[in-house]
Structures are given as C-alpha cells and as structure tokens.
N, C-alpha and C positions, 0 to 999 in steps of 0.2 A: 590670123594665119600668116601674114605679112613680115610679125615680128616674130614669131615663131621659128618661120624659114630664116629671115635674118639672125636669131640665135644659133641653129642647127648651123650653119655656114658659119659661125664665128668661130662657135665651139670647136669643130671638125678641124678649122688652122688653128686655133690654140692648142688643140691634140696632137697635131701633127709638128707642130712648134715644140712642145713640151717632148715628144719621143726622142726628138733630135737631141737635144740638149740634155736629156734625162733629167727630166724635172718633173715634178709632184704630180698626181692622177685628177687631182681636186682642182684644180687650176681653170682647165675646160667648161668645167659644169660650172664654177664663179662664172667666166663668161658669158656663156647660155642664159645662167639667171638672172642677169645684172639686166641682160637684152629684153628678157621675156618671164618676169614673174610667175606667170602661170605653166611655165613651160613644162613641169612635173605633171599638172592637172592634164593637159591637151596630150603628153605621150601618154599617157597611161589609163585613156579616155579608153582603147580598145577592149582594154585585157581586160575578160572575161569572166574568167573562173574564180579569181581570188586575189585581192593585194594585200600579204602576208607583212605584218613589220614584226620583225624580230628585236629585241631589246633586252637591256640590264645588264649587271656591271661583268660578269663574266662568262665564256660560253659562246658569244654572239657568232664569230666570225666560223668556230666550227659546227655550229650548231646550224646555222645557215647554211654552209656548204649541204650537212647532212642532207637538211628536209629538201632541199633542192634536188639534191640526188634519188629522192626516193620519188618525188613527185613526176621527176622524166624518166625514170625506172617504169612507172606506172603509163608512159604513153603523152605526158603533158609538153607544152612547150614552155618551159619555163624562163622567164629572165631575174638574174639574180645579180649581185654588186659583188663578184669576187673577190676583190685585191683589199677588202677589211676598210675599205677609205668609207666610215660610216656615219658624214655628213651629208645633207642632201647635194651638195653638190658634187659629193662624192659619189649619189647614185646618176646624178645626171651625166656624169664624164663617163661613166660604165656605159649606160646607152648611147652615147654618141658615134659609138663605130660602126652599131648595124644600125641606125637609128637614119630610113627613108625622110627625105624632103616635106613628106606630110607630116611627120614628126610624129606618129603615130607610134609605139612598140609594136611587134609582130607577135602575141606574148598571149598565152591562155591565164598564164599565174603568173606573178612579182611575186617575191622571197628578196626581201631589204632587210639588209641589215641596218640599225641605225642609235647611235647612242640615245643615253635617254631626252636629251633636250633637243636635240635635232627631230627626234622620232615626233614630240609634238607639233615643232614646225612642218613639220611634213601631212602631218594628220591635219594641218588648218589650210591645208593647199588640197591633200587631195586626201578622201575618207578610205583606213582600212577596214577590212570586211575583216581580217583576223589580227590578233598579237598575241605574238608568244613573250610572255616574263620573265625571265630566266631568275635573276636573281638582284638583292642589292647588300651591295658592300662599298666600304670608305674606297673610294676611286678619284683622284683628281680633285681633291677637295677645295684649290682653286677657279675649279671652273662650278664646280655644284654642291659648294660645302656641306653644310652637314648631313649624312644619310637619311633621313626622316627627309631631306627635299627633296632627291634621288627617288626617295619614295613616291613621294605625290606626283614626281612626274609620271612612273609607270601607271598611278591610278588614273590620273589625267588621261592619258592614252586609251585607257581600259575604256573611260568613258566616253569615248571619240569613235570607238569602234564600232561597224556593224552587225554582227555576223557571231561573233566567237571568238573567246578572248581562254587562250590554255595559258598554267598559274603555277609556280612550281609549291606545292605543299610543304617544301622541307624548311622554306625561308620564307620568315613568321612575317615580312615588311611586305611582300607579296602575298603570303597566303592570308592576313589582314584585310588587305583593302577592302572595301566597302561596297558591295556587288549591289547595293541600291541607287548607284550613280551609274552605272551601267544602262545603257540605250536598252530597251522595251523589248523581250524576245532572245538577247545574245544571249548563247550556249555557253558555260564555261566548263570546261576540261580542266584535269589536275595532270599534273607528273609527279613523279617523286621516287623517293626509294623506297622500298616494302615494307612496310612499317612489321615485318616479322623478324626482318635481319637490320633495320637500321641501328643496332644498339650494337654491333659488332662491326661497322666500319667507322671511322675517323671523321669527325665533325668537320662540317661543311661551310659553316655562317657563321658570322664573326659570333663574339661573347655577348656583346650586348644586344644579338636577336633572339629572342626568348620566346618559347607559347606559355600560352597561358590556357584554363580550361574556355575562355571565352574566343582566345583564337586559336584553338586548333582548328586543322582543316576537316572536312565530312570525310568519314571512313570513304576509303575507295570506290569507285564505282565499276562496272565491267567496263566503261566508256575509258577511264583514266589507267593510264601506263604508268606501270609499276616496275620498276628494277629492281631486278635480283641475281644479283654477282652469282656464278657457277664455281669462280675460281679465282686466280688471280688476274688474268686475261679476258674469261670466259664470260658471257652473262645472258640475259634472257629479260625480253620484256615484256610483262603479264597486262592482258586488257581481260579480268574476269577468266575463262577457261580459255580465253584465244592468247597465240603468242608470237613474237618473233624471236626467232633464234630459237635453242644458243647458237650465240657466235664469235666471235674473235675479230676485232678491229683490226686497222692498219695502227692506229693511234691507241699509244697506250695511258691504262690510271683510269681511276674510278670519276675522275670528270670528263674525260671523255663518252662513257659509258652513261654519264646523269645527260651531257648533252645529245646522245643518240635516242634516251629515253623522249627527251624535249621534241626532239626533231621527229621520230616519232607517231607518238603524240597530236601535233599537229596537223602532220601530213592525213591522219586517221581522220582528224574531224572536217579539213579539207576536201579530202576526196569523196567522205562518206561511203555509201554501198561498196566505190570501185576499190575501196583499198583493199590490197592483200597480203598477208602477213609473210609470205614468202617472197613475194619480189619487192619488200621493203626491208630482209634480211639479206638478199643480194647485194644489193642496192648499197647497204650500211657496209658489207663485207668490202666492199670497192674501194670506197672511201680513201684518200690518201691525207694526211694532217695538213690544213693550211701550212703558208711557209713558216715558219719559226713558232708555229704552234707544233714539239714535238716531232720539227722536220728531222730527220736525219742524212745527213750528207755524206758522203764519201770522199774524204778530207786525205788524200796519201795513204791510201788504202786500209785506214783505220776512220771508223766512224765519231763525225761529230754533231751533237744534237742541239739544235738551238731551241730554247725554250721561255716564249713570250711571258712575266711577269709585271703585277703593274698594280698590285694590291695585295695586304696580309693575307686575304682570303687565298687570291688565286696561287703567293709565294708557299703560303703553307700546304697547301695540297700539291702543287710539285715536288716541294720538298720530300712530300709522302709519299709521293708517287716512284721516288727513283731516291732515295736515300741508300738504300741496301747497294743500289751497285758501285764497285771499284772504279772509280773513275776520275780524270781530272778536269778541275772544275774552275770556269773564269765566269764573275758575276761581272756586267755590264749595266750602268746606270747612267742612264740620261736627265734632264731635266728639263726639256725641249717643252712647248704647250699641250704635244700632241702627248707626252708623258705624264703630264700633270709635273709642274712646279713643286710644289708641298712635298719634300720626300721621307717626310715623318714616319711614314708608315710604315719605314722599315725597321720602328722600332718595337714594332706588334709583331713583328716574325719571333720565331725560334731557328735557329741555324747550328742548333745544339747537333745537328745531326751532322754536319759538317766540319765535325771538331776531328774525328780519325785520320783523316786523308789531311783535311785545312784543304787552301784554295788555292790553285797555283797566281794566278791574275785576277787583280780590280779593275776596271776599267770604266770609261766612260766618264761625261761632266762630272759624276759624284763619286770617280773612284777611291779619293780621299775616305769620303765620307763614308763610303761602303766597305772601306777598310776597316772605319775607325768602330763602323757598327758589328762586322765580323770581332774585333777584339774584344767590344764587352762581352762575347758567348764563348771566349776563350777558344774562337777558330781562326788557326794563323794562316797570316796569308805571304805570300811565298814575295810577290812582288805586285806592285803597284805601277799603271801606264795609263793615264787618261788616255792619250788618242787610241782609238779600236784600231785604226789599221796594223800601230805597231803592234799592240795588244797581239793581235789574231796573228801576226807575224812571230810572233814570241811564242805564243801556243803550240803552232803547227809545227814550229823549227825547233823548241826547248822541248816536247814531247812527243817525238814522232812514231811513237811503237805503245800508243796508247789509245782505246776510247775519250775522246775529250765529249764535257760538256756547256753548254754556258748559258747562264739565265741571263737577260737581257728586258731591259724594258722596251717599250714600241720604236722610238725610234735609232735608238742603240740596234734593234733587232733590224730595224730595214737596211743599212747602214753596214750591218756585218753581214748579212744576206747579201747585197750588192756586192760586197768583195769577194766572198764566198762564190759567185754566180760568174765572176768574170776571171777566176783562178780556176776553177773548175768545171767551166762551162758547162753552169745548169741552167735549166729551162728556167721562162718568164716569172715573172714572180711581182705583185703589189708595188705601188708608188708610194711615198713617202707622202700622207695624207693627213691624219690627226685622227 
C-alpha cells in the first residue's frame, strides 16, 4: 500500500511537471510503474463489471472511444485511456488525475486501449474479463515484424481472457485463431460485414489474408453485429431481427462504420440483458472523431481534415474513403518509434487516385521519400518541406480559399494538431505517446 501511495504521489508531480512543459502523457505512468509494479493490478482491483482491452492494428483508438460511449450512454461509470497513448503506462498516466491515495479506480468498466504487445503485458499484471480484436495488418514492422507475430499476440490475449473474447470475421488472421486455447466457458462474439453486401464494398485486409474453406468464420449468429451500409454515410447494425440504427456518424468512411459495428458488438455482450439498441444508436450519433482520426478543424474559415495513417491497410481505405473530393492535399511522414521506423509500406499503397489534383506539400522526416514514392504513381507534387510547422504555414497561407486535407502518421499528426490547437485555439487534445 506504502509503495502504491508513494507511486500515485510521484506520478501526480510527474503529470504536473509534464503539463507545464508540454511533454508526453506516457511519462507519468513510467513513473508510477518503475515505483510500484503492480500498480495497474491494485487500481483496477475495484472495477466491477468488466476490464475491456481493445486491440489490433487498426480501429483501436476510435473504436474505443465508441464502446465507451455507449457503455455511459447505458448508465455505467466507465474509465477509459482517451488521448490514443496505448501503452501500459500510458493507461496508467490516464488514471492518475482522478486517481484517490487508495489508488483504487472509482470505475464499474475499463475500456483500454492497448497495442498488441503492451495488451499482453498488461493481461500478465492484471486478467481481462473481455477483448475486442479488431484486426492485423503490417504495422511498425520494427517493433513486431512479421504479421503472423502480430497475430499470435491477439491469440495470446484471447487466451488470457476471462469472460469473452469478440473477433472480427472479415480478417482471416483473427477470424483463424484457435478457440481451443481459449480459457473454459469464454463467449465469443463475431462482427463483420454482411456477408450479403460484402462483395460490393472495397477490400479491407491486406492481399496476403485469405480464407480458405477451413477458415472461414460460422455463419452469423442473432448474437454477432452485422454491418450493412444504407448509403454512403448511412448504415445499420444487424444482431438477427434486432438493430441499431440507421444512422449517420460524426466520422466519416466505411472504417468507421466497421469500428462502430466492433464497439457495438462488444458493449452488447458486456452489458448483456441491459443493452438497448436505441441508446446505443444515440450514443454512436454523438460521437466526435478522435483528434486527427478524421478531425476537422476550421483553419481561416475553410476546413481542414487531418487524417491518422500508419499502414497499407489503413492508407488505402482513406484513400477510399475521400478520394472523389476536390481538395488539397499535404502527406506528412514521420519516422519517429512511435511511427514505426520501416517505411516500406508505403510501397503497397496505390495513390493512383491522387494523380488529378497531385499534392500540393510532402512533409515530414520522410518527405523526400514520400515525394519520391508519389512520383512512381505519376502524382506530382507541388512542393517538398520537411519541417511541418513551415509545411502547414505554406498550406494555410499558399491556399487560403480552399478545403485542405493532410494524411499524416502518428506523430507527424500530434505535432500538426499542437500547432493547429495553438493557432486556433482548440480544445485539449492527446500527448505525444507511441
């Protein structure tokens, strides 16, 4: 208890150190755990109802938000890791500002976010009762090289959990694993897209995730949330004859829509009896896009959109998602650790759609390099600025009577967000974490 309290006191002036100075959210919770190793088990000793980890390579941080939302929609007190810092000590810095001397959470459910290899450290400190799998794709290939490991870690988790473990069907590396390593009694739940209409929207998982007749998933069950696009905005998510929606997000694109199914999903097998499909359609209606997931800002009275990229996977379905609008566009590339190093990946994109307009600014550690990969798709680019601040200074002032938009990796995106926040005084927004 001793060193607990002495963690919580450390943490608490390393957070208040860190505000001062504007420095990273993760910082705090090193502190905390360097003090007191267990300190994740002893907060989280109260919470009651459920400790949710959410995982896999795309999706997490709004997908998170979602089920959070619907779960205090429903009456719960929920504590969840906001600002996307989804290492454990980046959920520990989360609780440190309402976080009582007893070191106790005040908390019915946790909803943690947490990437794939943090998520198992965390499962060997403190056991989840659920995990939501979203998906796996080449992410950061130097921190978790090849996807097949990416994979075993989700199954590793799977097998750590208590309670119920929801799967997304559509991606063959989760809808695979192995539900005989799975603890005695856990539930599993599916999400996905409708298998009526998935042959009419745009592939989701990389090339080399493939079913085969031995891994597809089980036809649907009335338990598993099924998505089914209404329109291009609109959609509706089927559990058997029950539904939510249709409705219309704040956040737009068909991954958004796969994550609300996820979030969902979950919250359903969570709550059990008490869920209801109407104030979990509220609840989604609410919803505003994490920052730079899709934010839009009002930039000199024209809109600009920053849009988190950080894998083929998730580049090519934005691309999808906003390709048709007239817009100009600045690609931002970091190489920071929290970016993943390896930036090979960007050579599995297609940016063929980028060829009409081309791109006004590259930006970022690898703006060279994001030039040089724009010209083998024959999309020109206007001008070339590694540093972002002049970047977005050049953007704003060389295009002021236009929609701007700009893909950015993670911490390119925090980095234009901070300047973005202190030129236009927007509200609070995530620390630079990994």
């Amino acid at each position: 208890m001793l060193r607990t309290t002495a963690a919580i006191v450390a943490g608490k002036a390393a957070r208040a150190a860190a505000r001062v100075r504007g420095g990273g959210s993760a910082m705090p919770g090193l502190v905390a755990e360097r003090i007191d190793p267990q300190f994740l088990a002893h907060a989280l000793s109260g919470v009651s109802e459920g400790i949710v980890v959410v995982t896999g390579t795309n999706g997490k941080t709004t997908t998170t938000k979602m089920l959070a939302a619907i779960l205090r929609a429903h009456g719960k007190q929920v504590f969840s890791n906001p600002t996307g810092s989804n290492f454990t000590r980046g959920v520990i810095s989360a609780m440190l500002g309402d976080l009582p001397l007893t070191g106790r959470l005040d908390a019915e459910i946790a909803v943690l976010e947490l990437d794939e290899w943090h998520a198992l450290q965390f499962a060997k400190v403190v056991t989840p009762t659920h995990a939501l799998l979203l998906n796996v794709a080449r992410d950061q290939l130097d921190r978790f090289a090849e996807i097949d490991t990416t994979a075993k870690l989700l199954g590793t988790l799977a097998s750590m959990t208590s309670t119920g473990v929801v799967r997304n069907r559509d991606d063959s590396f989760v809808a695979r694993l192995d539900e005989a390593l799975f603890q005695p009694g856990v539930t599993t739940r599916w999400f996905g897209i409708d298998p009526a209409v998935a042959d009419e929207l745009p592939p989701l998982h990389e090339a080399d995730a493939r079913f085969d007749d031995e891994l597809s998933p089980p036809e649907p069950s009335a338990d598993d949330g099924m998505l089914s696009p209404q329109g291009p905005a609109e959609f509706r998510i089927d559990f058997g004859p029950e539904s939510v929606g249709p409705l219309v997000l704040k956040q737009r694109g068909l991954a958004a829509m796969i994550n609300a199914t996820a979030a969902t999903t979950t919250a359903r097998l969570v709550l059990g009896e008490a869920f209801r499909p109407d104030v979990a359609d509220e609840a989604l209606r609410a919803v505003t896009p994490p920052f730079g997931r899709g934010e839009v800002i009002d930039a000199g009275g024209y809109p600009l959109e920053l849009v988190l990229v950080k894998n083929p996977a998730g580049f090519t379905v934005a691309l999808g998602t906003y390709h048709a609008e007239p817009v100009t566009t600045m690609v931002a590339i970091n190489d920071d650790y929290a970016d993943g190093q390896d930036v090979s990946w960007l050579y599995d994109v297609s940016f063929e759609s980028l060829r009409e307009k081309g791109v006004a600014l590259t930006s970022g550690v690898r703006a060279y390099d994001m030039a040089l990969r724009l010209d083998y798709d024959d999309v020109a680019v206007a001008a070339v600025e590694p540093d972002l601040e002049r970047a977005l200074d050049r953007l704003i002032r060389d295009f002021p009577a236009e929609p701007r938009r700009i893909f950015c990796t993670y911490t390119a995106m925090m980095r234009l967000r901070r300047l973005l926040a202190a030129r236009y005084g927007l509200a609070g927004f995530g620390e630079e974490t990994g």
